[in-house]
PDB file as gemmi writes it, atoms N, CA and C in Angstrom:
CRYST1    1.000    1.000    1.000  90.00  90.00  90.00 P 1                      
ATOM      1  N   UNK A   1       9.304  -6.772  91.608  1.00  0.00           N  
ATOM      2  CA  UNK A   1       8.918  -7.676  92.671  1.00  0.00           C  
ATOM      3  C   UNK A   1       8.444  -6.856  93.873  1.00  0.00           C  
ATOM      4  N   UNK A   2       7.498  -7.062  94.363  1.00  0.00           N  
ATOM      5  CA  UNK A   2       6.720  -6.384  95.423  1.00  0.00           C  
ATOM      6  C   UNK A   2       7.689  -6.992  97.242  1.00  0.00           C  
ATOM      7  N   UNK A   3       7.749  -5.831  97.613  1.00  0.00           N  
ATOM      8  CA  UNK A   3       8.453  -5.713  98.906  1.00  0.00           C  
ATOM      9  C   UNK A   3       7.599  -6.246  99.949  1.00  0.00           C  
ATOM     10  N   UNK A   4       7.978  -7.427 101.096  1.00  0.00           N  
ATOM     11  CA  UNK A   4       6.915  -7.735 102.244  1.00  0.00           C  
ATOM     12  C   UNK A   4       6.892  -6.630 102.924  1.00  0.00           C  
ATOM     13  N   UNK A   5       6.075  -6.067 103.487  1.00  0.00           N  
ATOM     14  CA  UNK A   5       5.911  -4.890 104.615  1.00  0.00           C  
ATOM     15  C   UNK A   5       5.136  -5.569 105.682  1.00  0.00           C  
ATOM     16  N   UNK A   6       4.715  -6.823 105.948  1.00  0.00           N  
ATOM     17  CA  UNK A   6       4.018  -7.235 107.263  1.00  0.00           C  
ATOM     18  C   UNK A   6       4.628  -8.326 107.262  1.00  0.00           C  
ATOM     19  N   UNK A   7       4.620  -9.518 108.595  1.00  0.00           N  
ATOM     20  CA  UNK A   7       4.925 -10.881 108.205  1.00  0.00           C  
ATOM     21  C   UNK A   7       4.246 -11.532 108.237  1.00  0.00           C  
ATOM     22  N   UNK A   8       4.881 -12.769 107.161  1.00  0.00           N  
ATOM     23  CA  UNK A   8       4.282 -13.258 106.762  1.00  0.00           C  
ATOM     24  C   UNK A   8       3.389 -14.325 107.806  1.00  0.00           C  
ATOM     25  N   UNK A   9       2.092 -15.073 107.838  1.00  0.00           N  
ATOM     26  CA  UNK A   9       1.026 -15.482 108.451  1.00  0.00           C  
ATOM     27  C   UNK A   9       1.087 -17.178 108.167  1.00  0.00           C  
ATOM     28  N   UNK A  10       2.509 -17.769 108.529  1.00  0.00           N  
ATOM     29  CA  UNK A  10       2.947 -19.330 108.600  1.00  0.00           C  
ATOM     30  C   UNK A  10       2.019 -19.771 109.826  1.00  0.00           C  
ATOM     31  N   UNK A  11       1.686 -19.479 110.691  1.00  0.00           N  
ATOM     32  CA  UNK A  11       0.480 -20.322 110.865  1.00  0.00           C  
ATOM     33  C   UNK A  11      -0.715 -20.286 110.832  1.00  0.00           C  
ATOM     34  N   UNK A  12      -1.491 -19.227 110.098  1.00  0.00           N  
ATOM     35  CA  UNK A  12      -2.483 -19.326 109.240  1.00  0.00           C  
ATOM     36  C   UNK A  12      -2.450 -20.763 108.022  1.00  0.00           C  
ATOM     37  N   UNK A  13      -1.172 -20.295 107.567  1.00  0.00           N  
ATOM     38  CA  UNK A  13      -1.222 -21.392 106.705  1.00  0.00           C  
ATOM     39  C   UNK A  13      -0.833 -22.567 106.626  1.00  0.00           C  
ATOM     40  N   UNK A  14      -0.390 -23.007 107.847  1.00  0.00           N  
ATOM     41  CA  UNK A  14      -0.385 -24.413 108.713  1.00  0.00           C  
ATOM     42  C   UNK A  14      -1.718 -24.941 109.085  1.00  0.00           C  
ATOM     43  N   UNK A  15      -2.343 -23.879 109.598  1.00  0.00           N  
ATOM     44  CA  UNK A  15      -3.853 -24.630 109.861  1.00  0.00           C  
ATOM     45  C   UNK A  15      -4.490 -24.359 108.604  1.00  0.00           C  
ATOM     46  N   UNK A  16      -4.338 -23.843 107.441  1.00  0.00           N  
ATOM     47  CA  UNK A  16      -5.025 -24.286 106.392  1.00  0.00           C  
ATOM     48  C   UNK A  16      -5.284 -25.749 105.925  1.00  0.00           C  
ATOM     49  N   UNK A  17      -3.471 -26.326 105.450  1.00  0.00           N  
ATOM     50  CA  UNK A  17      -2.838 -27.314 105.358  1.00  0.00           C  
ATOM     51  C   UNK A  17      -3.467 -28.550 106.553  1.00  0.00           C  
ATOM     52  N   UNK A  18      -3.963 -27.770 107.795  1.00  0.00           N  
ATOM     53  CA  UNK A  18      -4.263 -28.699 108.729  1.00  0.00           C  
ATOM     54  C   UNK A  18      -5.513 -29.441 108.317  1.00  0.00           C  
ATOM     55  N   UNK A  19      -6.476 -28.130 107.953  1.00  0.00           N  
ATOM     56  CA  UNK A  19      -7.686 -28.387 107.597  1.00  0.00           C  
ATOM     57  C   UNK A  19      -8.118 -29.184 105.996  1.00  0.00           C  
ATOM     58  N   UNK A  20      -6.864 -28.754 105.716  1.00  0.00           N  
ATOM     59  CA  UNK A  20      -6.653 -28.669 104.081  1.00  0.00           C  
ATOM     60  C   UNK A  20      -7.883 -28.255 103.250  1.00  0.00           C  
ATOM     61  N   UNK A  21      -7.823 -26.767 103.507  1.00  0.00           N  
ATOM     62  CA  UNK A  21      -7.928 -25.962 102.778  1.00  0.00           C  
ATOM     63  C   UNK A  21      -7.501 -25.294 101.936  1.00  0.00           C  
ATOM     64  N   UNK A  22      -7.297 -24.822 100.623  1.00  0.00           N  
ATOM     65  CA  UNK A  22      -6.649 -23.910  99.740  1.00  0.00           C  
ATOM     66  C   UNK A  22      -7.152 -22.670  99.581  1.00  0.00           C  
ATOM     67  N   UNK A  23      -6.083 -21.926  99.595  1.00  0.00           N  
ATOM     68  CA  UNK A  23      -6.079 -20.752  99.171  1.00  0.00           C  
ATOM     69  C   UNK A  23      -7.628 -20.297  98.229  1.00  0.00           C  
ATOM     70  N   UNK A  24      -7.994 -20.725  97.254  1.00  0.00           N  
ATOM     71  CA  UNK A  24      -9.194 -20.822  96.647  1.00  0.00           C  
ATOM     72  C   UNK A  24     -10.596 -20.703  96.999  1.00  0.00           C  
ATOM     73  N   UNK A  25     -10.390 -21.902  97.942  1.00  0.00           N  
ATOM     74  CA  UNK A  25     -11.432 -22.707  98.707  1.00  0.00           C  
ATOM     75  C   UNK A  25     -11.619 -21.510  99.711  1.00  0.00           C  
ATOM     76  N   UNK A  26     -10.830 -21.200 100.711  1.00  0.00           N  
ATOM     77  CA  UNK A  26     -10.915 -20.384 101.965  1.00  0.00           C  
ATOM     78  C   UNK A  26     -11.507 -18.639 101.188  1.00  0.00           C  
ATOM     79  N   UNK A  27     -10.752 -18.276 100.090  1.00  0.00           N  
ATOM     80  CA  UNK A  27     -10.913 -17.173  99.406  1.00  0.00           C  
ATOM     81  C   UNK A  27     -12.616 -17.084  99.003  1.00  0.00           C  
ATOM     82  N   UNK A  28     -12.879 -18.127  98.656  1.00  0.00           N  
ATOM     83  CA  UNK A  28     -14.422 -18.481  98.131  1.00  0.00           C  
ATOM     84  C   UNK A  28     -15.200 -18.019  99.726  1.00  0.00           C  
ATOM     85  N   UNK A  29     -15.039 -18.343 100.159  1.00  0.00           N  
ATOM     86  CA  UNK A  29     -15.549 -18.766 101.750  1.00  0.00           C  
ATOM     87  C   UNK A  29     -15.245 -17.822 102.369  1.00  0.00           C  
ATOM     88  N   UNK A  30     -15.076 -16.625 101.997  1.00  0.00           N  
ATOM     89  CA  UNK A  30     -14.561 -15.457 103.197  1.00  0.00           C  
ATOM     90  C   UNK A  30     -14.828 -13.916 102.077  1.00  0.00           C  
ATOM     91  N   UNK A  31     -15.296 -14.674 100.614  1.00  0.00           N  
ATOM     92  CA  UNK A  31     -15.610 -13.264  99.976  1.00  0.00           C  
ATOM     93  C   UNK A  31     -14.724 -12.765  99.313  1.00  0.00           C  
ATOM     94  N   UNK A  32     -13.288 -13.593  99.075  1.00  0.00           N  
ATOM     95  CA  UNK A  32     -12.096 -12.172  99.255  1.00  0.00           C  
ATOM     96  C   UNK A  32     -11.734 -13.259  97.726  1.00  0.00           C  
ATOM     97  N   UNK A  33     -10.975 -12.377  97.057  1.00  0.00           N  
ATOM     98  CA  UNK A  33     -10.288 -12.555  95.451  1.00  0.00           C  
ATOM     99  C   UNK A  33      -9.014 -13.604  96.455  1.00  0.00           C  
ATOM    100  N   UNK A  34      -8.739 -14.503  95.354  1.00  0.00           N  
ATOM    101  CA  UNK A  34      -7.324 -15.637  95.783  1.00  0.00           C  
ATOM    102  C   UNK A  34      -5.875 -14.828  96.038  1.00  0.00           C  
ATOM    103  N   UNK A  35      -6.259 -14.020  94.897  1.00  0.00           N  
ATOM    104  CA  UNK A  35      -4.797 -12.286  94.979  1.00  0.00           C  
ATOM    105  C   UNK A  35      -5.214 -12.465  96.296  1.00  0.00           C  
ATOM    106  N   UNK A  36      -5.973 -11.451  96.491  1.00  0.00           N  
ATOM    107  CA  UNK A  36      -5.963 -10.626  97.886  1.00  0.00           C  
ATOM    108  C   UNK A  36      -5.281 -11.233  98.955  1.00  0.00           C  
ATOM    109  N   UNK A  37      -6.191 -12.789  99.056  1.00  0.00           N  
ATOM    110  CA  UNK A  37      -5.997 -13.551 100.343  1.00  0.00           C  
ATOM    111  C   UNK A  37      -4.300 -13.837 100.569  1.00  0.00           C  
ATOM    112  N   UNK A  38      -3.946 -14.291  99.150  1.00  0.00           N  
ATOM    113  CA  UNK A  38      -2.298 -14.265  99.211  1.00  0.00           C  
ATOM    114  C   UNK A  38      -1.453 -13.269  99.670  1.00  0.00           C  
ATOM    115  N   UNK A  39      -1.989 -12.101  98.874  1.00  0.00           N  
ATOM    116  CA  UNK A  39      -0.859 -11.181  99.286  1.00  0.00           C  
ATOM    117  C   UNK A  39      -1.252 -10.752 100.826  1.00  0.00           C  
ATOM    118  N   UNK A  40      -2.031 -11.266 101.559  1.00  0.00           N  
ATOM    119  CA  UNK A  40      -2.728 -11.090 103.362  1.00  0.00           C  
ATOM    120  C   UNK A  40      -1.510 -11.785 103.873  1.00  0.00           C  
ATOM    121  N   UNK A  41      -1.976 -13.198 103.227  1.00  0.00           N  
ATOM    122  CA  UNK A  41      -1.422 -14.207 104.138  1.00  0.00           C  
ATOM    123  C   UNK A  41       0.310 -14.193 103.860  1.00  0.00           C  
ATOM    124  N   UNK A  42       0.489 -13.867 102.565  1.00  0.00           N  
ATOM    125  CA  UNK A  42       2.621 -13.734 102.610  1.00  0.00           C  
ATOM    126  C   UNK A  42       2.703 -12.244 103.063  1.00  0.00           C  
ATOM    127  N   UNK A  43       1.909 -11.352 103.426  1.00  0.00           N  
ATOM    128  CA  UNK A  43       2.609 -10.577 104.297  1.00  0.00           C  
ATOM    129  C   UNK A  43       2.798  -9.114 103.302  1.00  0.00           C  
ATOM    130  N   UNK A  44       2.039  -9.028 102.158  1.00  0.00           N  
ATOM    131  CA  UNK A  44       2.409  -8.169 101.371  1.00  0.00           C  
ATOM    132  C   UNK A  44       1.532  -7.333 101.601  1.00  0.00           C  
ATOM    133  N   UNK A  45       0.242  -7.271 102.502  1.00  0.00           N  
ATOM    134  CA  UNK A  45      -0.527  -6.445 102.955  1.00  0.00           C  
ATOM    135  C   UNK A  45      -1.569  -6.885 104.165  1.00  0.00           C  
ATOM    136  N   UNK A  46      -1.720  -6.104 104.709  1.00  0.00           N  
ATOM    137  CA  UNK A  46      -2.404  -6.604 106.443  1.00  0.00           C  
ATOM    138  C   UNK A  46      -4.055  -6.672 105.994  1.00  0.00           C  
ATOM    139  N   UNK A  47      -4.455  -7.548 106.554  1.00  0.00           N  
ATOM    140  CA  UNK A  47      -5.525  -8.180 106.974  1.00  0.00           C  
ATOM    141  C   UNK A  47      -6.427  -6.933 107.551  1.00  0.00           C  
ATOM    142  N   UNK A  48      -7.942  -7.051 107.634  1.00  0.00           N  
ATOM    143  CA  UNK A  48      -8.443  -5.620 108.450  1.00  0.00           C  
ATOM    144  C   UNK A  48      -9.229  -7.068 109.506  1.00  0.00           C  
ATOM    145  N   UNK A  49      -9.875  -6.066 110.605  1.00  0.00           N  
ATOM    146  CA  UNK A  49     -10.567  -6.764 111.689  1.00  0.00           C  
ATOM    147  C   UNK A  49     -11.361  -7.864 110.833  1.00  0.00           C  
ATOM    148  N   UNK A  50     -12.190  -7.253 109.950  1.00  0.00           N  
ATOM    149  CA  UNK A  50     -13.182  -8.280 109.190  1.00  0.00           C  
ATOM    150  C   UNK A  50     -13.016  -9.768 108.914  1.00  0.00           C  
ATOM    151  N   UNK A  51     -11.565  -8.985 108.373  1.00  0.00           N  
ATOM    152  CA  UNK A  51     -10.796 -10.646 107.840  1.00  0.00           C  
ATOM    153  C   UNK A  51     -10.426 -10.973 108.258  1.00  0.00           C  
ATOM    154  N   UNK A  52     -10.015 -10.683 109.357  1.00  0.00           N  
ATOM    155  CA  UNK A  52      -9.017 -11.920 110.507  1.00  0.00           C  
ATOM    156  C   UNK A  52     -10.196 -12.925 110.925  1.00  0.00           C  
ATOM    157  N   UNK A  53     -11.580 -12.083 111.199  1.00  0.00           N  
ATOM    158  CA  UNK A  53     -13.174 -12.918 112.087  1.00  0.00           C  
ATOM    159  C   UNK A  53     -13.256 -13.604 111.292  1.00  0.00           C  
ATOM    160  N   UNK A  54     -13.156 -13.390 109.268  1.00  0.00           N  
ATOM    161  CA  UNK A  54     -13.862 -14.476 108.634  1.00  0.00           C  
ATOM    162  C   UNK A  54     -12.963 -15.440 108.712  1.00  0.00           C  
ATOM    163  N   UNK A  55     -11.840 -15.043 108.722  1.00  0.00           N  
ATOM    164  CA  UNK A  55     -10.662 -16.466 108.470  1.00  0.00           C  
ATOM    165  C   UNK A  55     -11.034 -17.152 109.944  1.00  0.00           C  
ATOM    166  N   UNK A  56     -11.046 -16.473 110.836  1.00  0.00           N  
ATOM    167  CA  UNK A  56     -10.795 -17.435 111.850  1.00  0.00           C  
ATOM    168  C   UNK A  56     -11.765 -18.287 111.975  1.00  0.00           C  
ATOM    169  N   UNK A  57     -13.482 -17.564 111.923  1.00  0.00           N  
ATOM    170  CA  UNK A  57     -14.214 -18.399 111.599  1.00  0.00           C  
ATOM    171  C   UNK A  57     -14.162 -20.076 110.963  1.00  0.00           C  
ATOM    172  N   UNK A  58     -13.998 -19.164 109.615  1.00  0.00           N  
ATOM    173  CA  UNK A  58     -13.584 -20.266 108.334  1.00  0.00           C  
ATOM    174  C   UNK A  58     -12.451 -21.235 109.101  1.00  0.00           C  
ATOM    175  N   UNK A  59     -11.085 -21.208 109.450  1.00  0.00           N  
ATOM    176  CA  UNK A  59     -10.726 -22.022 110.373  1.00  0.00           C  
ATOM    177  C   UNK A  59     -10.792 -22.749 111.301  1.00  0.00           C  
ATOM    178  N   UNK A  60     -11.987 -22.220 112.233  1.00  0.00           N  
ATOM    179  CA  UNK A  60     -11.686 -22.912 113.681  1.00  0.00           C  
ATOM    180  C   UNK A  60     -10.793 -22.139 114.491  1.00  0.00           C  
ATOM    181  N   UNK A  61     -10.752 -21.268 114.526  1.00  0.00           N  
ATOM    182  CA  UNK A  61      -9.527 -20.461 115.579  1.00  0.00           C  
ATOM    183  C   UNK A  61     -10.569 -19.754 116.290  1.00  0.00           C  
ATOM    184  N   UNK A  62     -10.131 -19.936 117.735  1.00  0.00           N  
ATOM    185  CA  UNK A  62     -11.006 -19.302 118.844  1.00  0.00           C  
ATOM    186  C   UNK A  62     -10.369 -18.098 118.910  1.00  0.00           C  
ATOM    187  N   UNK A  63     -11.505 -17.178 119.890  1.00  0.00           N  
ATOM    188  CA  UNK A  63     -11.061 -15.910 120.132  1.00  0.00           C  
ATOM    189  C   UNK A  63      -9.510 -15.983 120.802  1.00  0.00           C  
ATOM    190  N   UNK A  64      -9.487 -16.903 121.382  1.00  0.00           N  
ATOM    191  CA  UNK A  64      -8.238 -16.835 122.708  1.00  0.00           C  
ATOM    192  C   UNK A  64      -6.924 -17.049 121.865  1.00  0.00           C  
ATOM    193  N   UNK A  65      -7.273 -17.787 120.236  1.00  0.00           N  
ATOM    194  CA  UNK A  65      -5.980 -18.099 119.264  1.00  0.00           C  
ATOM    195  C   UNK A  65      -5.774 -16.746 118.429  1.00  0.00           C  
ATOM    196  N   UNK A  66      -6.378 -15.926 118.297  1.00  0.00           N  
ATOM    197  CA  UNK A  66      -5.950 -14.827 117.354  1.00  0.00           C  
ATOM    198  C   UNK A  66      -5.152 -14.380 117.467  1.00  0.00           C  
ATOM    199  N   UNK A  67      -4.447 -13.859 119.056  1.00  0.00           N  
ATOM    200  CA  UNK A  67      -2.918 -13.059 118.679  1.00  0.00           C  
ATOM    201  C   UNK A  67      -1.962 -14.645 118.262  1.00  0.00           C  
ATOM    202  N   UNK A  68      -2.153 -15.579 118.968  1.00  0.00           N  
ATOM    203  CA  UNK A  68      -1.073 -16.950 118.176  1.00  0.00           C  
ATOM    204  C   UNK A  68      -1.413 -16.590 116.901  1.00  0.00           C  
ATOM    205  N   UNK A  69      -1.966 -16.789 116.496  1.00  0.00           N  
ATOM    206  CA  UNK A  69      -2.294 -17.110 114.707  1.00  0.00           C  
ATOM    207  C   UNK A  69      -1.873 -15.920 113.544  1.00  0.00           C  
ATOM    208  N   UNK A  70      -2.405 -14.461 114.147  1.00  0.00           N  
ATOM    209  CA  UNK A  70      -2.525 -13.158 113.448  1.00  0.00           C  
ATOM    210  C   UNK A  70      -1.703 -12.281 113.780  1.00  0.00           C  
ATOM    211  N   UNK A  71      -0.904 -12.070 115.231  1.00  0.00           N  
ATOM    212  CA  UNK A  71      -0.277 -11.431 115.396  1.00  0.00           C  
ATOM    213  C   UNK A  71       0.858 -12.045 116.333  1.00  0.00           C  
ATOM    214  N   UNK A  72       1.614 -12.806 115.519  1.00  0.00           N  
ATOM    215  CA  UNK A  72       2.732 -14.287 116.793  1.00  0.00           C  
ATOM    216  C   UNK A  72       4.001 -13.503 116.981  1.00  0.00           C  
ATOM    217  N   UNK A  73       4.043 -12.187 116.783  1.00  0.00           N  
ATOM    218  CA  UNK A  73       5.013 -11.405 117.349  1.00  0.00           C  
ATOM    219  C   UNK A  73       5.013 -10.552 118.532  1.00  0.00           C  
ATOM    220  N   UNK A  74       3.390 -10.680 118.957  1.00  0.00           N  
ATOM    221  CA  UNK A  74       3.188  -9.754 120.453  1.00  0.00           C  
ATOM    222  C   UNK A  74       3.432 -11.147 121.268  1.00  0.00           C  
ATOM    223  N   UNK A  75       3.857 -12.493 120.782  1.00  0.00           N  
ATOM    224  CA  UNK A  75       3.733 -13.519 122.223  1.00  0.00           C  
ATOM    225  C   UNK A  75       5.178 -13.794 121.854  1.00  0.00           C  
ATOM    226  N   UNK A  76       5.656 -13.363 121.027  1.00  0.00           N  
ATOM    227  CA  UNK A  76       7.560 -13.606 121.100  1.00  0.00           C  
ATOM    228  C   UNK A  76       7.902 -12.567 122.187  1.00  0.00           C  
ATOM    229  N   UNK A  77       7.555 -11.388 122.198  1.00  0.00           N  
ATOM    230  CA  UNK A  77       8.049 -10.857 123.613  1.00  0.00           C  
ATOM    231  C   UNK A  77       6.899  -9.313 123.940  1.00  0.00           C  
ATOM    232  N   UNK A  78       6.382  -9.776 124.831  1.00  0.00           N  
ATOM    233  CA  UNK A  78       5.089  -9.033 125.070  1.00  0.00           C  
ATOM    234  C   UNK A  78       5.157  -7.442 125.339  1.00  0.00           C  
ATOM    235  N   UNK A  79       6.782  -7.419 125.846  1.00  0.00           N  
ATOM    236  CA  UNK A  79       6.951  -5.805 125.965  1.00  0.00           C  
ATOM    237  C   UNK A  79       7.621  -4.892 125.148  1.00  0.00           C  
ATOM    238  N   UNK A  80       7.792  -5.795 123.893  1.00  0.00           N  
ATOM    239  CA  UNK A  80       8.515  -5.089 122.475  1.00  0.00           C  
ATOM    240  C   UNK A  80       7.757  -6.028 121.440  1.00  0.00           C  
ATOM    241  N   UNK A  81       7.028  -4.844 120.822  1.00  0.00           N  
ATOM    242  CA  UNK A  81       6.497  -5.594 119.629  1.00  0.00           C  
ATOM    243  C   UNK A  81       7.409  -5.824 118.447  1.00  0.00           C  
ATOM    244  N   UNK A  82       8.788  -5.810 118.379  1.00  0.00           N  
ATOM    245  CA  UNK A  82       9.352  -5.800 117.532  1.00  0.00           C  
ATOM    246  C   UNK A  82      10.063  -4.107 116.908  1.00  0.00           C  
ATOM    247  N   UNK A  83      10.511  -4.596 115.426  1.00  0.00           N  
ATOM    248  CA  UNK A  83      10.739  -3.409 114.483  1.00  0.00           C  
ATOM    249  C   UNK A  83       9.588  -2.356 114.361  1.00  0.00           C  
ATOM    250  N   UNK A  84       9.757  -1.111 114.229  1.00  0.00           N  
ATOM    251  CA  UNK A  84       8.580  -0.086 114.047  1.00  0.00           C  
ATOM    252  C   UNK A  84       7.351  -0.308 113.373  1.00  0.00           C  
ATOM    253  N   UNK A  85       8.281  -1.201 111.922  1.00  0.00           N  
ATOM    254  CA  UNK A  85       7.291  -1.304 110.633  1.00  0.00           C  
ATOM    255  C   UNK A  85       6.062  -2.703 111.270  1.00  0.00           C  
ATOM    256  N   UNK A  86       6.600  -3.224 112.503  1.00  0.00           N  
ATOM    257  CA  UNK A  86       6.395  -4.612 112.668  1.00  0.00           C  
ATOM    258  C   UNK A  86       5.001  -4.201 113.423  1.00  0.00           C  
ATOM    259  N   UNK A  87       5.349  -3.075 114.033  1.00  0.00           N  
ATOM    260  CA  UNK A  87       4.433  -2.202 115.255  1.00  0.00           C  
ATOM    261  C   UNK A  87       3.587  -1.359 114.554  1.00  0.00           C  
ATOM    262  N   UNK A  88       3.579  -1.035 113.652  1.00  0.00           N  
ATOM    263  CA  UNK A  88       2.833  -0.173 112.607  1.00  0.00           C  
ATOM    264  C   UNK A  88       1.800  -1.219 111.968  1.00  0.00           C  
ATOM    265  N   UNK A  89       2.122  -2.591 111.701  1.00  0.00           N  
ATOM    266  CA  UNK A  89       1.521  -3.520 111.232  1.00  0.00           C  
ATOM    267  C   UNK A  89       0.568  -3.649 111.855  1.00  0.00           C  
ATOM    268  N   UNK A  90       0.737  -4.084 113.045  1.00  0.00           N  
ATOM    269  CA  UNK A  90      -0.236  -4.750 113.916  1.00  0.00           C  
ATOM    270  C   UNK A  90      -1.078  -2.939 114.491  1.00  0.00           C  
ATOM    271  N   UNK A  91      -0.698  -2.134 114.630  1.00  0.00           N  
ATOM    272  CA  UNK A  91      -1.978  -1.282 114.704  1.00  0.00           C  
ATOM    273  C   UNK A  91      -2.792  -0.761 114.317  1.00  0.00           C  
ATOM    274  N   UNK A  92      -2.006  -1.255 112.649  1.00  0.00           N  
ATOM    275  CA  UNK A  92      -3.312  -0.343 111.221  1.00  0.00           C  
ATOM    276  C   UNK A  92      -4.233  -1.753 111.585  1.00  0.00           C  
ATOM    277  N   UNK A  93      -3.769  -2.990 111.831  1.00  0.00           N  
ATOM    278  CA  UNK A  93      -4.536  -4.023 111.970  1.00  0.00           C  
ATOM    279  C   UNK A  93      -5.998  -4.268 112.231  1.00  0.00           C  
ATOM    280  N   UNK A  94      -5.584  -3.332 113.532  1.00  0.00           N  
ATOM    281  CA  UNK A  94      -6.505  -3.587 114.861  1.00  0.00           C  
ATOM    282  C   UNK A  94      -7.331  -2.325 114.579  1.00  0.00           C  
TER     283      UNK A  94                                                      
END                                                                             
């Protein structure tokens, strides 16, 4: 069983559900294999700049929603990004 090393992206996939989109559908629409997009979105591997623009695109998420949406641990507390691995996440990210 494969270990999470990022977290997981619950409101990415709230506004999927919002839009009701699937996994499939959005994967089709952004270029990326249904694997891939999964193991992005549960957290089993980080997203690069590219893919955060196409998803957000593909969503509806404005520039001003990306850290809510992609990175909702720099607005839980702005002067600790968390655990190391959590901080390591978000800078291979970016």
């Amino acid at each position: 069983m494969k270990n999470k090393k990022y977290p997981e992206l619950l409101a990415i996939k709230g506004k999927m559900r919002e839009k009701k989109v699937t996994y499939r559908e959005l994967a089709r629409k952004i270029g990326m294999s249904t694997n891939t997009l999964n193991s992005r979105l549960n957290g089993y591997s980080v997203c690069d700049i590219e893919e955060v623009n196409n998803i957000a695109i593909e969503l509806g998420i404005g520039p001003n929603e990306i850290v809510k949406y992609f990175f909702p641990s720099m607005l839980r507390n702005e002067t600790n990004f968390g655990n190391d691995d959590e901080e390591a996440a978000i800078r291979k990210a970016i």
